[in-house]
C-alpha positions as CSV (number, residue, x, y, z in Angstrom):
1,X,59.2,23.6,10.8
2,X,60.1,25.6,13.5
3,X,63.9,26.0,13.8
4,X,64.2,28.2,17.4
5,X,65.3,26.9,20.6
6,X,62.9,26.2,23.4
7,X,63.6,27.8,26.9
8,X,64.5,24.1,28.2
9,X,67.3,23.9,25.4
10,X,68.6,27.5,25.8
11,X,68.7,26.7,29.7
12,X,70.4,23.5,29.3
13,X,73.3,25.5,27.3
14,X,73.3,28.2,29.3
15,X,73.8,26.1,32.9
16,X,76.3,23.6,31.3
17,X,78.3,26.6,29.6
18,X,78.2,28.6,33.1
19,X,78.9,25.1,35.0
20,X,82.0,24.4,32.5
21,X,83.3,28.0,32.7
22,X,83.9,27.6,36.2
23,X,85.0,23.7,36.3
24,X,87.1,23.4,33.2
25,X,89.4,25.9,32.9
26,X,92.6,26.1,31.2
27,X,94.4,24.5,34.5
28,X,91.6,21.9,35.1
29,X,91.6,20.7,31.4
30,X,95.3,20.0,31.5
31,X,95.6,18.5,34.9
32,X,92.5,16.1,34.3
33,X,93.7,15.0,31.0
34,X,96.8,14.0,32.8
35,X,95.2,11.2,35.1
36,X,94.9,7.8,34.1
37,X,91.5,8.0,33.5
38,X,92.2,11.3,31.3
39,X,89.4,13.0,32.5
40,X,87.8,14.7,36.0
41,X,85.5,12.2,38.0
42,X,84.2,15.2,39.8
43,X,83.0,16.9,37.0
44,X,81.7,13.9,35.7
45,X,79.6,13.5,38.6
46,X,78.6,16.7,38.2
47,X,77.7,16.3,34.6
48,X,75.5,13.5,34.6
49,X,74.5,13.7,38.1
50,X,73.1,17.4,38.8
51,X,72.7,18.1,34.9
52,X,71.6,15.0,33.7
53,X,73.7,14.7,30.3
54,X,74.1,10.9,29.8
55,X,70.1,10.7,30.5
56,X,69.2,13.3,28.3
57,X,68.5,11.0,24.9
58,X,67.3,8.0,27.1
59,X,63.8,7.7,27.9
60,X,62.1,8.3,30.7
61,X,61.4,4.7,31.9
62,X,64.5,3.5,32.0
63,X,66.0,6.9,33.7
64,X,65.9,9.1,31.2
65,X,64.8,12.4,30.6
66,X,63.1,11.5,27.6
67,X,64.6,14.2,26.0
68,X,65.7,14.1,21.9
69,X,69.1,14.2,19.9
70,X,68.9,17.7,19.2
71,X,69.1,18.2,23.4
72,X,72.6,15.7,23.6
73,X,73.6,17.3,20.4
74,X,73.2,21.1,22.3
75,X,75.2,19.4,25.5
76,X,77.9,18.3,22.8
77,X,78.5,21.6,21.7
78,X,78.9,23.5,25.1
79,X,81.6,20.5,26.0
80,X,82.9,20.8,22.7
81,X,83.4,24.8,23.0
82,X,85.6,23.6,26.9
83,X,87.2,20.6,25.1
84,X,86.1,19.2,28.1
85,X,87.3,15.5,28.7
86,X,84.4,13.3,29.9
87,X,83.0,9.9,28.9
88,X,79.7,11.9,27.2
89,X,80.6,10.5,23.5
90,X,81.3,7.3,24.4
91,X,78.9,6.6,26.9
92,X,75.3,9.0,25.8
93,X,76.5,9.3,22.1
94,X,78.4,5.6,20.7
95,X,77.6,3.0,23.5
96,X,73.8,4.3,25.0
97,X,71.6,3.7,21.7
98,X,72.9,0.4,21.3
99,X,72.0,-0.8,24.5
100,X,68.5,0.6,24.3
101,X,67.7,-0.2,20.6
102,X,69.2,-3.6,20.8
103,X,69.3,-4.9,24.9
104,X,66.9,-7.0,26.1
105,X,64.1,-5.9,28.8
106,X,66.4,-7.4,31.0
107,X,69.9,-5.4,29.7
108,X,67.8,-2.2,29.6
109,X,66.1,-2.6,32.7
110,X,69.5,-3.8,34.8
111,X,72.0,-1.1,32.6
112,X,69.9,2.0,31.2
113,X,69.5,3.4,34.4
114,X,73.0,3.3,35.9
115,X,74.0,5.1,32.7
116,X,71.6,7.9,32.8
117,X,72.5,8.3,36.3
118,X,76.2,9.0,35.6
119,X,77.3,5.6,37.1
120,X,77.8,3.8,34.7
121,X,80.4,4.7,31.8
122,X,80.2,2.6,28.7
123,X,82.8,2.7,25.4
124,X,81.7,1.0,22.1
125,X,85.2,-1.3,21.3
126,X,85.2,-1.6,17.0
127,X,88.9,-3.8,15.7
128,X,91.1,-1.8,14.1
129,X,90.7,1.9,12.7
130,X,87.2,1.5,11.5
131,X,84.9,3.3,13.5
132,X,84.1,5.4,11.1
133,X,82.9,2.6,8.6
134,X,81.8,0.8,11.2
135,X,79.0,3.9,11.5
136,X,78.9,4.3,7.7
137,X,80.1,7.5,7.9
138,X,83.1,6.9,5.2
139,X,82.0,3.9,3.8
140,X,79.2,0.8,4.9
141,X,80.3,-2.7,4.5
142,X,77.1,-4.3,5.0
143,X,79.4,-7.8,5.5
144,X,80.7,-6.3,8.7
145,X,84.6,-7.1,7.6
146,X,86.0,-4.1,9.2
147,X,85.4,-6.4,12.7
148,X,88.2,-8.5,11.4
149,X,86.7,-10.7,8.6
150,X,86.4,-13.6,10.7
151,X,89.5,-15.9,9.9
152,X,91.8,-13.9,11.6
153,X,92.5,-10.5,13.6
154,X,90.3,-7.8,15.2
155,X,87.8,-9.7,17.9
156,X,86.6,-13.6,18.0
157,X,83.3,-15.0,19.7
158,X,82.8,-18.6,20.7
159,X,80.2,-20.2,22.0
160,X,81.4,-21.4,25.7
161,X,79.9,-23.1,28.7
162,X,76.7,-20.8,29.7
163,X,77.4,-18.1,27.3
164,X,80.1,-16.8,24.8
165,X,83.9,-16.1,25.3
166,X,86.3,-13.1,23.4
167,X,89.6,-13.4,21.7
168,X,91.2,-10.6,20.8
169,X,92.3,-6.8,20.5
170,X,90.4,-3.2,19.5
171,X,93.0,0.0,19.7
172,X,91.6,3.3,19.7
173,X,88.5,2.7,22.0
174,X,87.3,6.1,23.0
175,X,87.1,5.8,27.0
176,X,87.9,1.6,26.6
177,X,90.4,2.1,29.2
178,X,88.2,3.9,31.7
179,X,84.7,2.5,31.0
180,X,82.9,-0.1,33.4
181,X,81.2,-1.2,30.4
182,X,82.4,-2.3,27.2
183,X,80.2,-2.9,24.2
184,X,82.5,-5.2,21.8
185,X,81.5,-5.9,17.9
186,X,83.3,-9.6,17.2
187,X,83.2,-12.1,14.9
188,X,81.3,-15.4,14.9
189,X,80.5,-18.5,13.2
190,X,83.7,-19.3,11.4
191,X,84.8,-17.7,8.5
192,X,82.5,-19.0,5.8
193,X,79.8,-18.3,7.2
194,X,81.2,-15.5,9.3
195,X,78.9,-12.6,11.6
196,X,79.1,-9.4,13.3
197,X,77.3,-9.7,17.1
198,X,77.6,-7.5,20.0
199,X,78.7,-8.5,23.5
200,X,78.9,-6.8,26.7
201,X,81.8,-7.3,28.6
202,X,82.1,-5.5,32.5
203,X,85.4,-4.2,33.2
204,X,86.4,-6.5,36.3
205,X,85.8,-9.2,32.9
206,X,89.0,-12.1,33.8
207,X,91.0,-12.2,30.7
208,X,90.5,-8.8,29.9
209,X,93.4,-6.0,29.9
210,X,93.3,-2.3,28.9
211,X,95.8,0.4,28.4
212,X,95.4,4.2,27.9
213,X,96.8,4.8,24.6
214,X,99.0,8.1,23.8
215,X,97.1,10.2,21.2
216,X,97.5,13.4,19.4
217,X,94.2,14.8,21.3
218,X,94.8,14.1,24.8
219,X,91.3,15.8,25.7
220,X,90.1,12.4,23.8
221,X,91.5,9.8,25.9
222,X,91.8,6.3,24.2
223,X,92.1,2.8,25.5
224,X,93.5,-0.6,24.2
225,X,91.4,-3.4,25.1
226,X,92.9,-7.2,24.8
227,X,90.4,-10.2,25.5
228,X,91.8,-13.4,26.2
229,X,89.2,-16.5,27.3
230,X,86.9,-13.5,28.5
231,X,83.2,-14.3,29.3
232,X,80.8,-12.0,27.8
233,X,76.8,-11.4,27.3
234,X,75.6,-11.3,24.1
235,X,74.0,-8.6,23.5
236,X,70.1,-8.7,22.6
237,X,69.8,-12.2,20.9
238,X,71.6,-13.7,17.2
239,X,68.8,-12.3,15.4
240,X,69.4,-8.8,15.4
241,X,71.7,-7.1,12.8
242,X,74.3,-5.7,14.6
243,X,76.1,-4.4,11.1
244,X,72.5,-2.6,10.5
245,X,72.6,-1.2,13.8
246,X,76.0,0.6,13.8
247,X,75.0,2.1,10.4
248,X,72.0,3.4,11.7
249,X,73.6,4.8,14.6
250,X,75.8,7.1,12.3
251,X,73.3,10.1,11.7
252,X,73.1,10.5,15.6
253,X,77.1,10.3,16.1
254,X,77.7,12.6,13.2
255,X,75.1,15.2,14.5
256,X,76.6,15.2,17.9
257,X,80.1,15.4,16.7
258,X,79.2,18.1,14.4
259,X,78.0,20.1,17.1
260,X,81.0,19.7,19.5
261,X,83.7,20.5,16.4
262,X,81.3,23.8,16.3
263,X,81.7,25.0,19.7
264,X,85.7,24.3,19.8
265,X,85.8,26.5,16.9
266,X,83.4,29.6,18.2
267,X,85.4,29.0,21.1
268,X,88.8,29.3,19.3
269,X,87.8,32.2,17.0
270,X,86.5,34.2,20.2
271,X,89.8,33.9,21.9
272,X,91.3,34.5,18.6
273,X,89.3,38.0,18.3
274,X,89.8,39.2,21.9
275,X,93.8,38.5,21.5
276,X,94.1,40.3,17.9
277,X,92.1,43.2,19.8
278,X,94.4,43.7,22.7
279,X,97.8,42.7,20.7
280,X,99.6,45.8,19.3
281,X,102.2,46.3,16.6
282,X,103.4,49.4,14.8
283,X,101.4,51.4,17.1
284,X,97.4,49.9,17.2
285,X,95.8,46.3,17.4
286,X,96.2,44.0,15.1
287,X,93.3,43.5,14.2
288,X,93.0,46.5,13.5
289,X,94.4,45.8,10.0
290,X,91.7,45.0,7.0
291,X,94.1,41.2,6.2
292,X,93.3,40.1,10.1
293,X,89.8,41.2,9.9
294,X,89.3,39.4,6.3
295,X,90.9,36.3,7.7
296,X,88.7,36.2,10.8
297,X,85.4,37.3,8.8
298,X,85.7,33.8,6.1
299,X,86.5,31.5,9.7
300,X,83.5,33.5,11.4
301,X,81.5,33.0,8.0
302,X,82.1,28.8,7.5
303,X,81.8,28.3,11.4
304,X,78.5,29.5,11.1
305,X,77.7,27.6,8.1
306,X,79.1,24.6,10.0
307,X,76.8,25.6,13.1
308,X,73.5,25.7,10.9
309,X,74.2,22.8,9.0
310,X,74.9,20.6,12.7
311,X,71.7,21.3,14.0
312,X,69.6,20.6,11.0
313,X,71.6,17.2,11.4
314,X,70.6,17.3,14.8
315,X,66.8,17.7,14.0
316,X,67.0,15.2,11.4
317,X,68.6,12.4,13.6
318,X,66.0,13.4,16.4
319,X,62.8,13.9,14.2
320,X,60.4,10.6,14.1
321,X,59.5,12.2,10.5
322,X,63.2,12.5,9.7
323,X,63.8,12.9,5.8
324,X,65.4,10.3,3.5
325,X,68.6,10.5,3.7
326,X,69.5,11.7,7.2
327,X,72.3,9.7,7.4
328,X,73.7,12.0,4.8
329,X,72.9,15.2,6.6
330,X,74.8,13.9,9.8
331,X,78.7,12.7,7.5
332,X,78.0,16.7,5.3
333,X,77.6,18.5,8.6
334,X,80.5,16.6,10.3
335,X,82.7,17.0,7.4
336,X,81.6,20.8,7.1
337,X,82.2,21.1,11.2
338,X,85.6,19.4,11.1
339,X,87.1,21.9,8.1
340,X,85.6,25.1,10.3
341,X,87.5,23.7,13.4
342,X,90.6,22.8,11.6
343,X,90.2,26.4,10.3
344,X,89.6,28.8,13.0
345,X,92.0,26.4,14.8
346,X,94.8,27.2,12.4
347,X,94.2,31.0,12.1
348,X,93.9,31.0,16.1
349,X,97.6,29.4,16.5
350,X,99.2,31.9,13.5
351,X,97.2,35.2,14.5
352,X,98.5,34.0,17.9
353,X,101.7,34.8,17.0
354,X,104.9,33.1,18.8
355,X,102.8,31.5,22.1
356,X,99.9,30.1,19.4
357,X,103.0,27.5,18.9
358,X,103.6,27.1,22.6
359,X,102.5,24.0,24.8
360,X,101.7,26.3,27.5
361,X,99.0,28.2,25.4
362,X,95.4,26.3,24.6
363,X,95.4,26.9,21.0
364,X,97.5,23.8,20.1
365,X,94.8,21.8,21.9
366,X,92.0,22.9,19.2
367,X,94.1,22.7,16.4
368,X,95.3,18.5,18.1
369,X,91.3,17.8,18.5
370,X,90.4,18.8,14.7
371,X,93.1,16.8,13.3
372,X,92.6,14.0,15.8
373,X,88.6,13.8,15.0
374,X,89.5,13.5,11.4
375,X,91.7,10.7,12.0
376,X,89.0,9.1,14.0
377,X,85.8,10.2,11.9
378,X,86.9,11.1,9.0
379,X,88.5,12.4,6.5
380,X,86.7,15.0,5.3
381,X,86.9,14.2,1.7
382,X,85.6,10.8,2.5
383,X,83.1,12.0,4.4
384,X,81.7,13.9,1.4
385,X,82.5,11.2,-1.0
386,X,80.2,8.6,0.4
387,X,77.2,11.0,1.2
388,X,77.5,11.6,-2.8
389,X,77.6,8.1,-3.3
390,X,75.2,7.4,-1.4
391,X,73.0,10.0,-2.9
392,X,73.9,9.1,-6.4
393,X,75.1,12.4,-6.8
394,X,77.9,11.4,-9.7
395,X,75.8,8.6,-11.5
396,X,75.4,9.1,-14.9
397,X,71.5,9.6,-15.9
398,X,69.7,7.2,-16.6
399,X,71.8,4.2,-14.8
């Protein structure tokens, strides 16, 4: 195995890290995060249209670069180290895969391309809090009843004049208030004998309404989305499992997610380690003094940890020889990711001093996205927990 970069991955780092140093600043970041979109069209445009990123995992005949995991997972990072706000997760990472593992040759053919080209944003719209088990990251309900159980609650399909119609509501959809495209899991078939499909629904749907939702990490916008009579497209046909497919999706989403918490926190603990070098008291820098530079050498030590083990969850989601249980390596590296961000996030705001606690000052920002992706993905002790479960790690021997 050979673990180093090529010179097309360094370059695509080093272009979108030179590209965001320029376009999302300090300013920028908190003025596009205050739209209603929650996020920069123009940089977007930029983004997927000179660089490429929402084609980079897609393949080449339907727009793509034909590019691999580990190459989204590498974009992920340098937007991760910006906090940059842009419909990459939800559109490349959650919503793209599912179209091109599961769409027809007509849904790939018609969508794929307007996605790789930047055009087209798509957000994957899961009932409830339950993304995460939804991806079997925390937990994997092979019955699908985290989509609302199919007597009541979350989202409803029924079978309608030329197609299928939607009834009811998903909160925290990353980008569901922006997107052109949703990608809905629902309920169908009653409640005995109750499924989990996938429907495509545009955003100029009738009966549907979304709503930007106030969240702790305003660089992660959310929507609300509310279906009511709303035509939709199923998507692929009945007999794909769309429970299997979530699932399987989770090793990719975990990898890229681990690789974004990693570049907020080198980004943090760099701003951390210039400020402790200028900062003065009694006389010389802070961190100067042997506490500070223990402090910042255990943060420097797990993000780096949490960097290695991202991209050999990375390579494992992108390999075609992946090892058994990948799915594994993705939840371990995005648990390990989220405690070095919520880590060198924390040290950033107290070595900080007085502004660290300040809403002018950025470091409140890192500290809101490593406590809002555990909400969202986590936590981090049940991240762990079902990896070792799923491993057998606690079985007794023998069983």
């Amino acid at each position: 195995m050979d673990a180093r970069f090529t010179d097309e991955q360094h370059e695509i780092r080093r272009t979108l890290r030179e590209l965001l140093g320029k376009r999302c600043g300090h300013q920028e970041l908190r003025a596009a995060v205050d739209t209603p979109a929650g996020h920069d069209p123009a940089l977007w445009a930029l983004l997927a249209g000179h660089l490429g990123l929402p084609a980079l995992a897609l393949p080449e005949s339907h727009g793509g670069t034909g590019c691999t995991v580990t190459e989204l997972a590498l974009a992920c990072e340098e937007t991760g180290r910006a906090l940059a706000p842009t419909p990459l997760l939800a559109t490349a990472v959650l919503a793209a895969p599912l179209l091109l593992a599961l769409g027809t040759g007509a849904q790939r053919a018609a969508l794929l391309p307007c996605v790789a080209s930047g055009e087209l944003t798509a957000a994957l719209a899961i009932p409830g809090p339950a993304l995460a088990t939804a991806l079997a990251l925390t937990g994997h309900d092979r019955g699908g009843r985290w989509a609302g159980g199919g007597r009541a609650g979350g989202v409803q399909a029924r079978r309608a004049e030329g197609g299928w119609q939607l009834y009811g509501q998903a909160d925290q959809v990353l980008d569901g208030h922006s997107a052109g495209l949703l990608v809905v899991a629902a309920h169908t078939g009653g409640f005995a004998r109750s499924r989990v499909l996938l429907f495509l629904v545009r955003a100029d749907a009738a009966g549907l309404t979304r709503a930007r939702q106030t969240a702790l990490d305003a660089t992660r916008p959310q929507g609300r989305i509310q279906l009511r009579h709303t035509r939709a497209e199923l998507l692929g046909d009945e007999d794909f499992d769309a429970v299997a497919a979530l699932a399987g999706l989770g090793g990719t989403v975990a990898a890229c997610l681990a690789a974004e918490a990693v570049g907020a926190a080198a980004r943090v603990l760099e701003r951390t380690v210039e400020y402790v070098g200028q900062r003065e008291q009694f006389g010389r820098p802070v961190g100067s003094f042997q506490a500070v530079k223990h402090r910042l050498a255990d943060a420097y030590v797990q993000v780096q940890a949490a960097r290695s083990a991202a991209y050999y969850a990375a390579w494992a989601a992108a390999g075609a020889t992946a090892p058994a249980g990948e799915e594994r390596a993705g939840a371990l590296a995005l648990a390990q990711a989220l405690e070095a961000l919520r880590r060198a996030a924390a040290e950033g705001i107290q070595l900080h001093g007085g502004i660290g606690f300040t809403w002018e000052h950025e470091a409140h920002l890192y500290f809101k996205r490593a406590a809002g992706d555990e909400l969202l993905f986590g936590p981090v002790h049940r991240l762990r927990a079902h990896a070792a479960d799923a491993a057998h790690v606690f079985e007794e021997a023998g069983t």
